[in-house]
PDB file of the backbone (N, CA, C, O) and the ligand in Angstrom, with CONECT records:
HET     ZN  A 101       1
ATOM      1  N   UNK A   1     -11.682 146.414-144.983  1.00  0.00           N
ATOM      2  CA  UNK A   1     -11.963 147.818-144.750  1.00  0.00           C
ATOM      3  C   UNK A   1     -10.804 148.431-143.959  1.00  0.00           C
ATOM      4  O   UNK A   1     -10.443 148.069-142.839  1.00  0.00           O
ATOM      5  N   UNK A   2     -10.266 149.419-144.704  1.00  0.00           N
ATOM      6  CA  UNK A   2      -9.645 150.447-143.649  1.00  0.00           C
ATOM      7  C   UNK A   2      -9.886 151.822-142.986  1.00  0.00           C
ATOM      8  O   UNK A   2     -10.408 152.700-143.673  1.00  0.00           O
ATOM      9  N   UNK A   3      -9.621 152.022-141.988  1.00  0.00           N
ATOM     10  CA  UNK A   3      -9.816 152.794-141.020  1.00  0.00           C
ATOM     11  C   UNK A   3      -8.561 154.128-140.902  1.00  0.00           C
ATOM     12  O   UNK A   3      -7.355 153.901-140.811  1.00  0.00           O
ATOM     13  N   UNK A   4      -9.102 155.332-140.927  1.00  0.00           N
ATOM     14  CA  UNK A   4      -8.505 156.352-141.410  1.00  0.00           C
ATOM     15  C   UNK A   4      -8.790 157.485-140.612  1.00  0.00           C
ATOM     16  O   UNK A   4      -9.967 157.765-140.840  1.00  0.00           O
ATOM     17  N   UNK A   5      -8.175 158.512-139.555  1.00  0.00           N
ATOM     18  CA  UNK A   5      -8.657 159.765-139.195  1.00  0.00           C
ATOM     19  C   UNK A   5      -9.570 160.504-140.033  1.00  0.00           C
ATOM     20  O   UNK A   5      -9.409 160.494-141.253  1.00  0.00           O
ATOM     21  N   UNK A   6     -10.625 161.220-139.429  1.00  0.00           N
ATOM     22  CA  UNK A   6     -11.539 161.763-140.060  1.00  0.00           C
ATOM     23  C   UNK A   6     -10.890 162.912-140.451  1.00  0.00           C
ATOM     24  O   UNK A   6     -11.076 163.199-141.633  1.00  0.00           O
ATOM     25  N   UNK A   7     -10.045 163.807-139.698  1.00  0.00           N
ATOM     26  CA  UNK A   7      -9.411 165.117-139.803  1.00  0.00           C
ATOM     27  C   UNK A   7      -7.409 164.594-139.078  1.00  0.00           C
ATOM     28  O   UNK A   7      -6.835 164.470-137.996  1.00  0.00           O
ATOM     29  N   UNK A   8      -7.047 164.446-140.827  1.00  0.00           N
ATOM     30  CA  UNK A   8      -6.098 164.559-140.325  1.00  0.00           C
ATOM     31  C   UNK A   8      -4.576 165.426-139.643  1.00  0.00           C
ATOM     32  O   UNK A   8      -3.401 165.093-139.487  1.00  0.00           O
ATOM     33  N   UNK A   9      -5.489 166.839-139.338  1.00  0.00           N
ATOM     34  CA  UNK A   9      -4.610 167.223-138.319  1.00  0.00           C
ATOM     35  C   UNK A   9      -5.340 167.205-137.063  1.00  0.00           C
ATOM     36  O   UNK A   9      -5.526 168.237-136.418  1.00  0.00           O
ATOM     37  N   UNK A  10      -5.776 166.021-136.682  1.00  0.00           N
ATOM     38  CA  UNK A  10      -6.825 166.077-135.456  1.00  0.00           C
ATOM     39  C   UNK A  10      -6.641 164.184-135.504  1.00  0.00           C
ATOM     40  O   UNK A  10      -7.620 163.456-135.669  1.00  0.00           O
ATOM     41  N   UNK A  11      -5.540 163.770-135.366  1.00  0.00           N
ATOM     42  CA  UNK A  11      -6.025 161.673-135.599  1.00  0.00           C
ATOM     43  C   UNK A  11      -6.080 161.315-134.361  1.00  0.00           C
ATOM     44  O   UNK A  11      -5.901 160.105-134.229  1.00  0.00           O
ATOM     45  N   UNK A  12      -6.275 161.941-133.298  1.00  0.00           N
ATOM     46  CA  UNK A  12      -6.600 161.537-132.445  1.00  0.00           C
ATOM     47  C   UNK A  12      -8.133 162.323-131.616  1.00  0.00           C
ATOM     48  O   UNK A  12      -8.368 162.619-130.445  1.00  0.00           O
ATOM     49  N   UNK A  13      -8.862 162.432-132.786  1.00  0.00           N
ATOM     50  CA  UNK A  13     -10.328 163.008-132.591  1.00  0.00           C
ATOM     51  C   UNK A  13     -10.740 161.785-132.863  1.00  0.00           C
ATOM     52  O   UNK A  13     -10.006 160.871-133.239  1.00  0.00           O
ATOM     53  N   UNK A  14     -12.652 161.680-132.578  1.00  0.00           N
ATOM     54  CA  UNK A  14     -13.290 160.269-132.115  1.00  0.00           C
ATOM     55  C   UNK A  14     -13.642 159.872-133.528  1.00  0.00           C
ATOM     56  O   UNK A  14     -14.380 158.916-133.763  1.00  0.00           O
ATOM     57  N   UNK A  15     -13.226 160.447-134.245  1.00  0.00           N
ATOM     58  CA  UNK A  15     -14.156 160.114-135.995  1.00  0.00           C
ATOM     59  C   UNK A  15     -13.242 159.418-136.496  1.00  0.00           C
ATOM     60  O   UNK A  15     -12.081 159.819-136.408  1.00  0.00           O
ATOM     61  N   UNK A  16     -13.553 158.171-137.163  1.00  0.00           N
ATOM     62  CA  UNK A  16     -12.608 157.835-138.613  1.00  0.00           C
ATOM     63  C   UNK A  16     -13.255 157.508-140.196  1.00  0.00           C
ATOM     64  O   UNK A  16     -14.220 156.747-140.120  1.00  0.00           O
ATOM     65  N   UNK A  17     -13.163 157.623-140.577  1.00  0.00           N
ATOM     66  CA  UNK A  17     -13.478 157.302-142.356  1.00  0.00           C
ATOM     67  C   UNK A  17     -13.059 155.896-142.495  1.00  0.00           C
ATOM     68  O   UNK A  17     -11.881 155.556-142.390  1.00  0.00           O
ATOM     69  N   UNK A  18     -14.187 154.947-142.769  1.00  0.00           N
ATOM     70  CA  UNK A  18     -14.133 153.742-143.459  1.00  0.00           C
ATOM     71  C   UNK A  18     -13.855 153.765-145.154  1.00  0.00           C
ATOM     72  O   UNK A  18     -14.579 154.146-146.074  1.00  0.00           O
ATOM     73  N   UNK A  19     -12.809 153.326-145.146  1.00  0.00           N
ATOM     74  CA  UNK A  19     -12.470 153.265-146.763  1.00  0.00           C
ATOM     75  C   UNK A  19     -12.527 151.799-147.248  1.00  0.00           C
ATOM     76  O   UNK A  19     -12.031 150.827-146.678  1.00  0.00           O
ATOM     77  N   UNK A  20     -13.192 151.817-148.354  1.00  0.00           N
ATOM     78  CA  UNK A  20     -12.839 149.854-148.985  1.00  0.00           C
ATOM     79  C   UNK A  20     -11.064 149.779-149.651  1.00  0.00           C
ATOM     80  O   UNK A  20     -10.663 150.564-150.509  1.00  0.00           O
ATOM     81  N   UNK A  21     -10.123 148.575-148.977  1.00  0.00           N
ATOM     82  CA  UNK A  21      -9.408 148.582-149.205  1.00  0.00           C
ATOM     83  C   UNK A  21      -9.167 147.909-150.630  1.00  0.00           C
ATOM     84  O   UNK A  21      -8.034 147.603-151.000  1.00  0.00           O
ATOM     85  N   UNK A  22      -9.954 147.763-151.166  1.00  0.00           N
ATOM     86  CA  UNK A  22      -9.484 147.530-152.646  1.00  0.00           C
ATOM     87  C   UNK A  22      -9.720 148.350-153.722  1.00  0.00           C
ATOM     88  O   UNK A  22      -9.190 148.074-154.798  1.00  0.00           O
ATOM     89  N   UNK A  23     -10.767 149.774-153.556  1.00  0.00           N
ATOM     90  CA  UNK A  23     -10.708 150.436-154.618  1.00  0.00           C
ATOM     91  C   UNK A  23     -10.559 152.086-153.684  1.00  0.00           C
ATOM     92  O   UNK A  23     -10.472 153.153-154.292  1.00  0.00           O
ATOM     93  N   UNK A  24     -10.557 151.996-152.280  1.00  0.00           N
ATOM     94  CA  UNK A  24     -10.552 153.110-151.925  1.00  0.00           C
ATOM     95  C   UNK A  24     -11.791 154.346-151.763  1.00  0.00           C
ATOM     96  O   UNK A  24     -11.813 155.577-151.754  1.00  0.00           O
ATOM     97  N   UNK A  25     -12.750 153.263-151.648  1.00  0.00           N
ATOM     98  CA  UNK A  25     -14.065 154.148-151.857  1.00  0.00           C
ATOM     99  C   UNK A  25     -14.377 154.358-150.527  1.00  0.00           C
ATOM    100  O   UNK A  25     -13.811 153.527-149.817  1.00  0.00           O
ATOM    101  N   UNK A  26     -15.387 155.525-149.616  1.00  0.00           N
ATOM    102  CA  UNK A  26     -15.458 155.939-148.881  1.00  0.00           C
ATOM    103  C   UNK A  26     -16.745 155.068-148.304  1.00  0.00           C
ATOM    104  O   UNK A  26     -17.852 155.077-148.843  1.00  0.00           O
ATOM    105  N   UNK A  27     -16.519 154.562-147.505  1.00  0.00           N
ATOM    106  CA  UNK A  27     -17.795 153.596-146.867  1.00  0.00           C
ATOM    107  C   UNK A  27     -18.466 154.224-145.831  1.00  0.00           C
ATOM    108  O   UNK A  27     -19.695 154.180-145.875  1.00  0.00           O
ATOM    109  N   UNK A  28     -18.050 154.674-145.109  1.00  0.00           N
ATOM    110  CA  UNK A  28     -18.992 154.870-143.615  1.00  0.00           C
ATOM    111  C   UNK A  28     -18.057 155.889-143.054  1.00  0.00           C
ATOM    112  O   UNK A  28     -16.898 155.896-143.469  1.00  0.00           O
ATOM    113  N   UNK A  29     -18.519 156.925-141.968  1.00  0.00           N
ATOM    114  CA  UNK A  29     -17.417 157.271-140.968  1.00  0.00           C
ATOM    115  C   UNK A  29     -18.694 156.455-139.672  1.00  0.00           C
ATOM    116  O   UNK A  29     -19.907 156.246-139.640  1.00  0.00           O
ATOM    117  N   UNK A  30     -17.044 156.130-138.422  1.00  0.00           N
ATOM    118  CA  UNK A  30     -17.651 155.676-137.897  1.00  0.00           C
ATOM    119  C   UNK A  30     -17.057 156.270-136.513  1.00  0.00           C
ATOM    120  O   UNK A  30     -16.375 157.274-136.718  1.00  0.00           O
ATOM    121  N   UNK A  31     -17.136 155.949-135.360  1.00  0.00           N
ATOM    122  CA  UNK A  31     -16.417 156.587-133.939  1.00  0.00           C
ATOM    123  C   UNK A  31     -15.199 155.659-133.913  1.00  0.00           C
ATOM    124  O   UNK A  31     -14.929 155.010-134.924  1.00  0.00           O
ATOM    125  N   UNK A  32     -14.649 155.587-133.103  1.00  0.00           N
ATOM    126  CA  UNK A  32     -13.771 154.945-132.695  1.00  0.00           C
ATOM    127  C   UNK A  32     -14.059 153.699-131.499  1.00  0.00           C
ATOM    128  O   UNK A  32     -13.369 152.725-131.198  1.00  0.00           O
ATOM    129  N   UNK A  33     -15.221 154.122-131.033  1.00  0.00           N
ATOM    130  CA  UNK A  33     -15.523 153.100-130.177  1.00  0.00           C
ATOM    131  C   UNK A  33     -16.996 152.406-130.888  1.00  0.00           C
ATOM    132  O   UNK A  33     -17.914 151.854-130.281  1.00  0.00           O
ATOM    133  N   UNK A  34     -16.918 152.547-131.752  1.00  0.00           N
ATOM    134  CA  UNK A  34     -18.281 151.854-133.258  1.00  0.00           C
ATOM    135  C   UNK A  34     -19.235 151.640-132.699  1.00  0.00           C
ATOM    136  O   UNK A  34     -19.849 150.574-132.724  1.00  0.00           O
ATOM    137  N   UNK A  35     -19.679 153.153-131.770  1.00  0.00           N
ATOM    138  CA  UNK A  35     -21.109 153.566-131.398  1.00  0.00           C
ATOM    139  C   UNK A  35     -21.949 154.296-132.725  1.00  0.00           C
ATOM    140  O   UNK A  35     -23.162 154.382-132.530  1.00  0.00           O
ATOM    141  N   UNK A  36     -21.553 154.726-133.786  1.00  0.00           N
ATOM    142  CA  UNK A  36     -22.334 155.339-134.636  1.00  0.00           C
ATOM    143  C   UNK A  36     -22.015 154.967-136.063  1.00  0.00           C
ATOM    144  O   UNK A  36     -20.931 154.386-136.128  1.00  0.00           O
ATOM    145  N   UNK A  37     -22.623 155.119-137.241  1.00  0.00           N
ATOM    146  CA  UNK A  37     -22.665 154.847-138.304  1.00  0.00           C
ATOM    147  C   UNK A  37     -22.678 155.991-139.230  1.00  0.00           C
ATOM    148  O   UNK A  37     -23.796 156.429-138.958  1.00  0.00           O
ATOM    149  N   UNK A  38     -22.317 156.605-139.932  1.00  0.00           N
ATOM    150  CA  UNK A  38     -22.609 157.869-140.666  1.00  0.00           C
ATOM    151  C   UNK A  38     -22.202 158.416-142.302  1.00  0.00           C
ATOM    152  O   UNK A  38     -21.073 158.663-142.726  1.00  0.00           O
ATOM    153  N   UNK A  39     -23.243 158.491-142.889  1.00  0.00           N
ATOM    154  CA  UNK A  39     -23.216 158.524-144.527  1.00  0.00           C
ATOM    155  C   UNK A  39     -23.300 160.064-144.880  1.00  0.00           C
ATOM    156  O   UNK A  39     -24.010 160.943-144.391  1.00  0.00           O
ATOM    157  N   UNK A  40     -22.460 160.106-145.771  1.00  0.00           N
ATOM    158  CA  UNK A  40     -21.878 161.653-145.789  1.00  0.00           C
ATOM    159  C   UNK A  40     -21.478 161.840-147.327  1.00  0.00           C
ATOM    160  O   UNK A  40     -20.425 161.743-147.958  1.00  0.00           O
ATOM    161  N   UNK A  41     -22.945 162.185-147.671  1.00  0.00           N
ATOM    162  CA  UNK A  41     -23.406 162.286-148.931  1.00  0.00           C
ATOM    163  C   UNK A  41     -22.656 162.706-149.963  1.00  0.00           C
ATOM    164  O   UNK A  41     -22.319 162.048-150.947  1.00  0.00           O
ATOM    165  N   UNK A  42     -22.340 164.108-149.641  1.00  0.00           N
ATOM    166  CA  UNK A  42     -21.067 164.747-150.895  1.00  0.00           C
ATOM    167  C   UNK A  42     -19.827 163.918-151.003  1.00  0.00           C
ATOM    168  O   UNK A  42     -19.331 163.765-152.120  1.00  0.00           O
ATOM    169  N   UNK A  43     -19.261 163.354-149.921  1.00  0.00           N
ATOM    170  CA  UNK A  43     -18.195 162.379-149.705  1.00  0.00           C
ATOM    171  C   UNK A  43     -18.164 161.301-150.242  1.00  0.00           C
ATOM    172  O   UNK A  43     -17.128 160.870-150.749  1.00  0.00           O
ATOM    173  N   UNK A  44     -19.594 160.469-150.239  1.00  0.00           N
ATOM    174  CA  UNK A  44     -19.448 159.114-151.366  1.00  0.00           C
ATOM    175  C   UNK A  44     -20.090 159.257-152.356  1.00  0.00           C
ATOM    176  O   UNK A  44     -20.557 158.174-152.709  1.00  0.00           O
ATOM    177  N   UNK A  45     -20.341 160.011-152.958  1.00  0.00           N
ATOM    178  CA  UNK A  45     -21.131 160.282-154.353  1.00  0.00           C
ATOM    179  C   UNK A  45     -22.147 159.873-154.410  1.00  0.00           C
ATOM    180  O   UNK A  45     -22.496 159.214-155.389  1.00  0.00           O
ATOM    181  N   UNK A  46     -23.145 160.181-153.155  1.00  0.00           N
ATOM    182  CA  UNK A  46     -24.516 159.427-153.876  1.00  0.00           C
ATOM    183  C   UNK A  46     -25.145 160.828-154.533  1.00  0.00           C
ATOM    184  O   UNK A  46     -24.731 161.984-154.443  1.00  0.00           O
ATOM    185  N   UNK A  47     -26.502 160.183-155.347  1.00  0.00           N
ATOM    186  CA  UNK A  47     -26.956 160.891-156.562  1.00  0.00           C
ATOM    187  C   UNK A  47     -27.641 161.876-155.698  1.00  0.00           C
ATOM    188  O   UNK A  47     -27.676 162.004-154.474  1.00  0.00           O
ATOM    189  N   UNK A  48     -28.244 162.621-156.796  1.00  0.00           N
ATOM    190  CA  UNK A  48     -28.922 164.309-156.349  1.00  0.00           C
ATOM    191  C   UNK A  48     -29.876 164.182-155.756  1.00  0.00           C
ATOM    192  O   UNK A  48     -30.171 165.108-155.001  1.00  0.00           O
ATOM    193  N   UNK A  49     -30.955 162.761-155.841  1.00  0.00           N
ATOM    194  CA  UNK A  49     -31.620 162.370-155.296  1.00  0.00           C
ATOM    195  C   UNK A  49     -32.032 162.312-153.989  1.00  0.00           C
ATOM    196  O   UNK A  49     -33.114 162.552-153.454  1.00  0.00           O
ATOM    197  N   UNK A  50     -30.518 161.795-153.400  1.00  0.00           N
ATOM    198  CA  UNK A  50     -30.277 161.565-151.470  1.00  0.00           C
ATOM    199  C   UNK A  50     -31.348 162.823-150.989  1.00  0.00           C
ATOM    200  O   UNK A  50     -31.297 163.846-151.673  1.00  0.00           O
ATOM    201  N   UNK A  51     -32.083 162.797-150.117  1.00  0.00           N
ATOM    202  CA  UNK A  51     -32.732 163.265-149.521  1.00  0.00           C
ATOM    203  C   UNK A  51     -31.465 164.303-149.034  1.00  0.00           C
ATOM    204  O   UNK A  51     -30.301 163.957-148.835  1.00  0.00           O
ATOM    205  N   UNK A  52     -32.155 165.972-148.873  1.00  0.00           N
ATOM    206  CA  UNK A  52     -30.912 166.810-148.912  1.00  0.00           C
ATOM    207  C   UNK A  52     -31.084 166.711-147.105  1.00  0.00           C
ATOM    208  O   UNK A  52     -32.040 166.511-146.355  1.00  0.00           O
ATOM    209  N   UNK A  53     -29.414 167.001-146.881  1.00  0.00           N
ATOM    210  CA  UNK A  53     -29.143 167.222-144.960  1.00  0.00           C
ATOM    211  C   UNK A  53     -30.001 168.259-144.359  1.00  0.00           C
ATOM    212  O   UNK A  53     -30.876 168.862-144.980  1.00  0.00           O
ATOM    213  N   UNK A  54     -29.700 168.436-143.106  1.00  0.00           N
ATOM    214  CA  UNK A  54     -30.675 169.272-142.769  1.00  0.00           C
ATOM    215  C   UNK A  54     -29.924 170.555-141.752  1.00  0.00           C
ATOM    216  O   UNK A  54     -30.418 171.631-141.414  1.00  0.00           O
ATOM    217  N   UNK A  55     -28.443 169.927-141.401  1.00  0.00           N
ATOM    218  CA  UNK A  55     -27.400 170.536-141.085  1.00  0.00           C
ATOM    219  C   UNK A  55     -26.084 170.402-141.259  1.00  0.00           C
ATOM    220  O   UNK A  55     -25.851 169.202-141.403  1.00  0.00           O
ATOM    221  N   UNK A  56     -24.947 171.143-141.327  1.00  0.00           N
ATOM    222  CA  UNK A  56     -23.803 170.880-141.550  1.00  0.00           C
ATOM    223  C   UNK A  56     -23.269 170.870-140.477  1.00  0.00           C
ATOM    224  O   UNK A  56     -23.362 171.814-139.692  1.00  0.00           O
ATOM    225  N   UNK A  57     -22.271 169.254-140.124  1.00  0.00           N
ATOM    226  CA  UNK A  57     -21.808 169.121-139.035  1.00  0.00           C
ATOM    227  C   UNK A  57     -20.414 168.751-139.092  1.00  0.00           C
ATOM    228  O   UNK A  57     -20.190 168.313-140.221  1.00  0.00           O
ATOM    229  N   UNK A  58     -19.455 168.735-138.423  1.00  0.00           N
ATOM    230  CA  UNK A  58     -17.795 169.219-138.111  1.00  0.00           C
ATOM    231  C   UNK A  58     -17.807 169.442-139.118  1.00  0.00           C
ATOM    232  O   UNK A  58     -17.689 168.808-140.166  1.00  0.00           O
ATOM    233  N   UNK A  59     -18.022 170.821-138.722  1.00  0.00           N
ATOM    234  CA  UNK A  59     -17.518 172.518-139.374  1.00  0.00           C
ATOM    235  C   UNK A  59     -16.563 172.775-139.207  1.00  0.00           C
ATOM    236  O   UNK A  59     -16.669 173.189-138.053  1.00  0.00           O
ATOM    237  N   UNK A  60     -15.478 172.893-139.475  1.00  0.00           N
ATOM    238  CA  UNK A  60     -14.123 173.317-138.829  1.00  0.00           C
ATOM    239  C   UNK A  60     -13.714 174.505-139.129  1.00  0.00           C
ATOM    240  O   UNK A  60     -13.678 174.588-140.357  1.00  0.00           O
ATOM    241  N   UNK A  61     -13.232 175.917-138.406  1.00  0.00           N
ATOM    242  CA  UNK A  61     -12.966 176.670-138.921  1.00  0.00           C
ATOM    243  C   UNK A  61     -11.491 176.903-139.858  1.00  0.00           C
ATOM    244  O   UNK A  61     -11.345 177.544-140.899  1.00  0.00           O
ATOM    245  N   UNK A  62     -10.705 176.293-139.229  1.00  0.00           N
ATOM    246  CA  UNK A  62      -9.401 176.183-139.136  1.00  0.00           C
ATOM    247  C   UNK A  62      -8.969 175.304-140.232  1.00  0.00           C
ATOM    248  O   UNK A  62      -7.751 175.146-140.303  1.00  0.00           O
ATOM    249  N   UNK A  63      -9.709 174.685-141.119  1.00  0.00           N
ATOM    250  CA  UNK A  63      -9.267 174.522-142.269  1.00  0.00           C
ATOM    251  C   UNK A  63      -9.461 175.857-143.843  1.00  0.00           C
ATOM    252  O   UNK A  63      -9.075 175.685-144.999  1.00  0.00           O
ATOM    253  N   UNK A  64     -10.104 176.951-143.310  1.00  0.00           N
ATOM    254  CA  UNK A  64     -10.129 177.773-144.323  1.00  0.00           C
ATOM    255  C   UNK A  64     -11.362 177.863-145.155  1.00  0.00           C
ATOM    256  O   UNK A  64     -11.553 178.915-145.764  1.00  0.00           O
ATOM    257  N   UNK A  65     -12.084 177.045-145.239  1.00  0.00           N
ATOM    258  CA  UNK A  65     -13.347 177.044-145.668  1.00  0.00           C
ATOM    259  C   UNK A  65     -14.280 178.288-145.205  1.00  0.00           C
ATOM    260  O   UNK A  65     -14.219 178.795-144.085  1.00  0.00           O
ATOM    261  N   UNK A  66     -15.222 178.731-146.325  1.00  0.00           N
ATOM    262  CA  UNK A  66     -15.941 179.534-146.091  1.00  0.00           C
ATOM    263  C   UNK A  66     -17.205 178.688-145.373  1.00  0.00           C
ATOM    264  O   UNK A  66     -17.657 177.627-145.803  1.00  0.00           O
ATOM    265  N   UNK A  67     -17.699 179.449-144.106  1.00  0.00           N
ATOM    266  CA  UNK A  67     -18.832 178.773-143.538  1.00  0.00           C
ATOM    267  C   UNK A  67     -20.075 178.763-144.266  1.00  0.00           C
ATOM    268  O   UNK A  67     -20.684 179.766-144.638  1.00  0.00           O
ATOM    269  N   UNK A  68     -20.395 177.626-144.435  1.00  0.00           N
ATOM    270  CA  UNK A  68     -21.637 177.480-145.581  1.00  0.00           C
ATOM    271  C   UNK A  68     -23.009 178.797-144.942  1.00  0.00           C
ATOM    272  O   UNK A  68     -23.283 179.228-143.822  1.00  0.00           O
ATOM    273  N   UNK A  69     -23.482 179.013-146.121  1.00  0.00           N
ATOM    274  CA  UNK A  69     -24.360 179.957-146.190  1.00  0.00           C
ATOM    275  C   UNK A  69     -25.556 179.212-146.747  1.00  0.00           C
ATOM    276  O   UNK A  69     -26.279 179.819-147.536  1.00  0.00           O
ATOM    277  N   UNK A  70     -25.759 178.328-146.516  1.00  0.00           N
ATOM    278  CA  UNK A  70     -26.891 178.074-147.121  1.00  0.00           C
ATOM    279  C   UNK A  70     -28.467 177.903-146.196  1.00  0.00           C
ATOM    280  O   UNK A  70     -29.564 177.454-146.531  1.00  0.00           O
ATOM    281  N   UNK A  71     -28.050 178.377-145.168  1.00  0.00           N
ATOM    282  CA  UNK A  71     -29.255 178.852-144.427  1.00  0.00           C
ATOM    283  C   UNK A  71     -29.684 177.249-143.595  1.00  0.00           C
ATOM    284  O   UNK A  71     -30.770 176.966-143.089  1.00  0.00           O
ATOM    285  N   UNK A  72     -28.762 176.610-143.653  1.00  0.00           N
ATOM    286  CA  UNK A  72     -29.079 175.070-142.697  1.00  0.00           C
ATOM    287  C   UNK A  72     -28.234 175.813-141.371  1.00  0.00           C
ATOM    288  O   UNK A  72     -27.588 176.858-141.456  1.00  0.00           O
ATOM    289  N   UNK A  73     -28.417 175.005-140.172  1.00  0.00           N
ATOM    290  CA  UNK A  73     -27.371 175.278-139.321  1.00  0.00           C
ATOM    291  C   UNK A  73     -26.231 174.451-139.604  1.00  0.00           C
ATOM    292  O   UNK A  73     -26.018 173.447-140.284  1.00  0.00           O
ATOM    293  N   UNK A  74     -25.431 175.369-138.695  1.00  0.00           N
ATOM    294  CA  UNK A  74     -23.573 175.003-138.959  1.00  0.00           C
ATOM    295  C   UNK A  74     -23.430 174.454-137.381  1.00  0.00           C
ATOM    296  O   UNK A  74     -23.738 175.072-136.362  1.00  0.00           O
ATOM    297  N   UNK A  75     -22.894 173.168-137.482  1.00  0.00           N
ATOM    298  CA  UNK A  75     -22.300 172.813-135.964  1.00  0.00           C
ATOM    299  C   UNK A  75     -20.806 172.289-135.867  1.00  0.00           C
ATOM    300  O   UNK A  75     -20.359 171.338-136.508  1.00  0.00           O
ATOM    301  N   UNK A  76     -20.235 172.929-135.121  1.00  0.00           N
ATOM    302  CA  UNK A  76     -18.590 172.413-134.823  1.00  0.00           C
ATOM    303  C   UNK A  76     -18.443 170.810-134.717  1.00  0.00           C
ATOM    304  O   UNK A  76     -17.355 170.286-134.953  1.00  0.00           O
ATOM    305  N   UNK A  77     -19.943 169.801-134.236  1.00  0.00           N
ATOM    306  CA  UNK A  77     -19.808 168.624-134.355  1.00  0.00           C
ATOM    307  C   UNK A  77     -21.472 167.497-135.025  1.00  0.00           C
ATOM    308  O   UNK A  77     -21.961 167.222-136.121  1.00  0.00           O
ATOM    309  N   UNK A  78     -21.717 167.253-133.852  1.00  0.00           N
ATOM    310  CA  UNK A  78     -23.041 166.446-134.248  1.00  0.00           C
ATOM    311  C   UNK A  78     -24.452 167.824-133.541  1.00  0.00           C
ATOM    312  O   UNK A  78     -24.358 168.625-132.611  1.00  0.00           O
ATOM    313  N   UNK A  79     -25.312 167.611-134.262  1.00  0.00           N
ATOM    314  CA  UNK A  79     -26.243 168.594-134.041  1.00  0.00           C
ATOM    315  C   UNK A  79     -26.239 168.514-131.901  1.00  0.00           C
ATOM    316  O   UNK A  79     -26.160 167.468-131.258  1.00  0.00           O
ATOM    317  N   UNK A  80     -26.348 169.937-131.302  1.00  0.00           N
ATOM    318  CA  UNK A  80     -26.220 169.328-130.109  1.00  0.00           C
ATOM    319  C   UNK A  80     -27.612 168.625-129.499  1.00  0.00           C
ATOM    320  O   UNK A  80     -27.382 168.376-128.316  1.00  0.00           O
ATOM    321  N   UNK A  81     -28.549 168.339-129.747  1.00  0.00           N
ATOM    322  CA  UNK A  81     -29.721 167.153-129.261  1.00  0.00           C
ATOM    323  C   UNK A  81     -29.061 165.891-129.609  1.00  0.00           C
ATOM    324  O   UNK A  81     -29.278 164.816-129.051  1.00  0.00           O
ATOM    325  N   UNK A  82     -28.438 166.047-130.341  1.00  0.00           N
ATOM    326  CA  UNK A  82     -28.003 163.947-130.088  1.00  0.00           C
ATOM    327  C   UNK A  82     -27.205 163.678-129.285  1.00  0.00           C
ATOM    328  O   UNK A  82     -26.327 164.396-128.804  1.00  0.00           O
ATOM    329  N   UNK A  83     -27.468 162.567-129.072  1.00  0.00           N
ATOM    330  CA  UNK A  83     -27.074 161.816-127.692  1.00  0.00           C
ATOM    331  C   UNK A  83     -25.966 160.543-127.686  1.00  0.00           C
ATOM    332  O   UNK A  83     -26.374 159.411-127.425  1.00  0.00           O
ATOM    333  N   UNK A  84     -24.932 160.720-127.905  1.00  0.00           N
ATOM    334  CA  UNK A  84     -24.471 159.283-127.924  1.00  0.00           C
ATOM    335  C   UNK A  84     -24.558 158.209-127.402  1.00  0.00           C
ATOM    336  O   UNK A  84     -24.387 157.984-126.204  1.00  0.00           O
ATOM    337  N   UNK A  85     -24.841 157.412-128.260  1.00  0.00           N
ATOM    338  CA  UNK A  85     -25.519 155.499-127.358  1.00  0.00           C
ATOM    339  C   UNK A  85     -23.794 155.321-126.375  1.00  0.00           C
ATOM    340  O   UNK A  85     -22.646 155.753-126.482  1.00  0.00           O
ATOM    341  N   UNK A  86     -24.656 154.327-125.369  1.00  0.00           N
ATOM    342  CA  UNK A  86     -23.630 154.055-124.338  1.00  0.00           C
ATOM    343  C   UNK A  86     -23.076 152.893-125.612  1.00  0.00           C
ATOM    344  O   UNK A  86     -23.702 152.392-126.547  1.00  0.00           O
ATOM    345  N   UNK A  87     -21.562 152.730-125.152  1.00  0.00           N
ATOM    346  CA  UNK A  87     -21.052 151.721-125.828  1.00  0.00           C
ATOM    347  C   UNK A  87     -21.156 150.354-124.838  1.00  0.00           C
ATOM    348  O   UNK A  87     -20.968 150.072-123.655  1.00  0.00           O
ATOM    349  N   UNK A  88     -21.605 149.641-126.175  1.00  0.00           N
ATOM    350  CA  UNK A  88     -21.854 148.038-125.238  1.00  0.00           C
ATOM    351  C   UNK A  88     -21.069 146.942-124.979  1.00  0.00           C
ATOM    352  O   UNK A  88     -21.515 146.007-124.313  1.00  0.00           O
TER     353      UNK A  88
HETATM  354 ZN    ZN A 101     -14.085 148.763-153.282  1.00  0.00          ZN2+
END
């Protein structure tokens, strides 16, 4: 597995993208200190099925994107009620 900035004009933000190094498929993003796990549906192609999100999180403005309208909330990172686990 390789390990990849989540935003790469930001590689020293806490996110990275797990990629499989033999076909390049998108596995996991994970922190940098591999307190969290995170599946990011449109990103690895799972089917229509996936139970839909419930918010959109690192939103960035500054890449140009129109801010989704789809009536979920928009957060600059992780919804703010979560809590990050202490790292062990
Ligand atoms: Zn693979």
């Amino acid at each position: 597995m390789k390990r990849v900035p989540f935003n790469a004009q930001n590689p020293n933000g806490p996110l990275e993208i797990c990629l499989c190094t033999d076909c390049g498929a998108v596995l996991m993003l994970d922190d940098k200190q591999h307190r969290i796990r995170v599946a990011v549906p449109n990103v690895m192609g799972y089917h229509d099925s996936f139970p839909a999100p419930s918010y959109h999180a690192f939103w960035d403005e500054t890449k140009g994107y129109a801010k989704p309208s789809d009536s979920r909330p928009v957060f600059g990172g992780l919804q703010p009620s979560f809590v990050w686990p202490a790292n062990a």
